[in-house]
C-alpha positions in Angstrom: 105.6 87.7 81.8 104.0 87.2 85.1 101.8 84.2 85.8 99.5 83.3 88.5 99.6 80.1 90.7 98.0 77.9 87.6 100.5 78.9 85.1 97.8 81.3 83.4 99.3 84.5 82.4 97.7 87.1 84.8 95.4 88.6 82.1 94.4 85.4 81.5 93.5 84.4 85.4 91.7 87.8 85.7 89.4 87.1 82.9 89.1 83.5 84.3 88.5 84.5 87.4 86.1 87.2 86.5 84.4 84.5 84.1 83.6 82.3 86.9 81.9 85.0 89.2 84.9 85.2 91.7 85.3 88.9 93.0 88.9 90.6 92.7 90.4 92.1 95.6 92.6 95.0 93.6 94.0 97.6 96.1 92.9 101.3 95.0 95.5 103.4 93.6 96.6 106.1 95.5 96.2 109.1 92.9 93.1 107.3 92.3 91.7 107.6 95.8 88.9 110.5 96.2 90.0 112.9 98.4 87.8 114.8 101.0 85.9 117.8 99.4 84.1 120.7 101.7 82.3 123.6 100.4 85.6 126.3 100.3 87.5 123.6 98.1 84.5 123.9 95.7 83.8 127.2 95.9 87.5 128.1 95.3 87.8 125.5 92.8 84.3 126.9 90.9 85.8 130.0 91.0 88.6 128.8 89.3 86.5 127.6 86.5 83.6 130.0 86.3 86.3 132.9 85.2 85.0 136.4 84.6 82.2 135.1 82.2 81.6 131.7 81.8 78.4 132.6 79.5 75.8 131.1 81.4 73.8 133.8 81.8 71.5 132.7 85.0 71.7 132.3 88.8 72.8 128.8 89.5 72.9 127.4 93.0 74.9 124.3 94.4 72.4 123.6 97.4 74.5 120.8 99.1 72.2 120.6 102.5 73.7 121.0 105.9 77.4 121.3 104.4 76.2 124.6 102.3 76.0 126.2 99.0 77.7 127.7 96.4 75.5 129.9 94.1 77.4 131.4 90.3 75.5 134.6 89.9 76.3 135.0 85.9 74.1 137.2 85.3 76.6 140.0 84.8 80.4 140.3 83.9 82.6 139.5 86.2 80.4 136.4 87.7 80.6 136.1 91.4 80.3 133.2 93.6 78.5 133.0 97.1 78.1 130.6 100.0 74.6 132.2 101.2 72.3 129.6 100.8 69.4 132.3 100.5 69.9 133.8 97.4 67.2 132.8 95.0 68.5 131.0 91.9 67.2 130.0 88.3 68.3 126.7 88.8 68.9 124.4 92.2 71.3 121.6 91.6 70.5 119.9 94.9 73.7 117.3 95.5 76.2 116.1 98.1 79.0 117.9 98.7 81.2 114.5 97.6 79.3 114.5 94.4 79.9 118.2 93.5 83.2 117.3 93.9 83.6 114.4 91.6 82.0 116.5 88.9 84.5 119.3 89.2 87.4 116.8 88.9 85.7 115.6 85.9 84.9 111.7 87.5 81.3 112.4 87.0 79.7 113.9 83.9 77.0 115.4 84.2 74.4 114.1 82.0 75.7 111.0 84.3 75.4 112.1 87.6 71.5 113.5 86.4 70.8 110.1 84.9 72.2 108.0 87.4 70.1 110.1 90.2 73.2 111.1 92.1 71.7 114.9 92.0 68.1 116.9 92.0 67.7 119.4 89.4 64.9 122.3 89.9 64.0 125.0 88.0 65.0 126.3 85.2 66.1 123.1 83.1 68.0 124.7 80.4 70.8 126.1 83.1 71.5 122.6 84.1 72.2 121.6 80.4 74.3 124.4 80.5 76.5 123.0 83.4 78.8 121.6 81.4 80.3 124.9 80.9 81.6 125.3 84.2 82.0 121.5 85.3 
């Protein structure tokens, strides 16, 4: 078993440490580092989960800002994905590019995300509860 400088098993000098306040400098993994996500890796990777029909049943739109958009036009069978930011949507999920990407690797739920403020929901509200479909 592995033990720190104080004899203390290393479990045990994490919890002390953490007890008294002390921060722990613990390098990131490297499969768990986030990697960089632009709006073709989502749209390709949306695509991927959005299918043929993935029984939404609305317009959604990923509105990221300067980076662009993505926009599920489910509607009808087969659904199709855009980048034109014009097309009018039932629902606007109004995000960061980063963030749409930690919600399609499944790091951010999102009921989460919503809660935490990390994205803008407008319009129709019941197409965002829907988003867990395709995320």
């Amino acid at each position: 078993m592995a033990t720190s400088r104080h004899g203390l098993s290393m479990a045990a000098s994490v919890w002390h440490s953490l007890r008294l306040g002390r921060r722990l400098l613990i390098p990131p993994h490297p499969e768990l580092e986030s990697t960089s996500m632009d709006i073709q890796t989502a749209t390709e990777q949306l695509r991927a989960k959005v299918g043929t029909d993935c029984g939404l049943g609305a317009v959604l739109k990923f509105d990221c800002g300067a980076d662009g958009a993505v926009v599920i036009d489910a509607t009808k069978v087969p659904n199709t994905l855009s980048n034109d930011p014009s097309l009018v949507a039932d629902c606007t999920v109004a995000l960061g590019v980063e963030t749409l990407g930690d919600l399609l690797s499944g790091e951010l739920e999102p009921t989460t995300g919503f809660m935490m403020g990390r994205f803008k929901v407008s319009g129709d509200m019941s197409v965002a509860l829907k988003l867990q479909r395709i995320v």
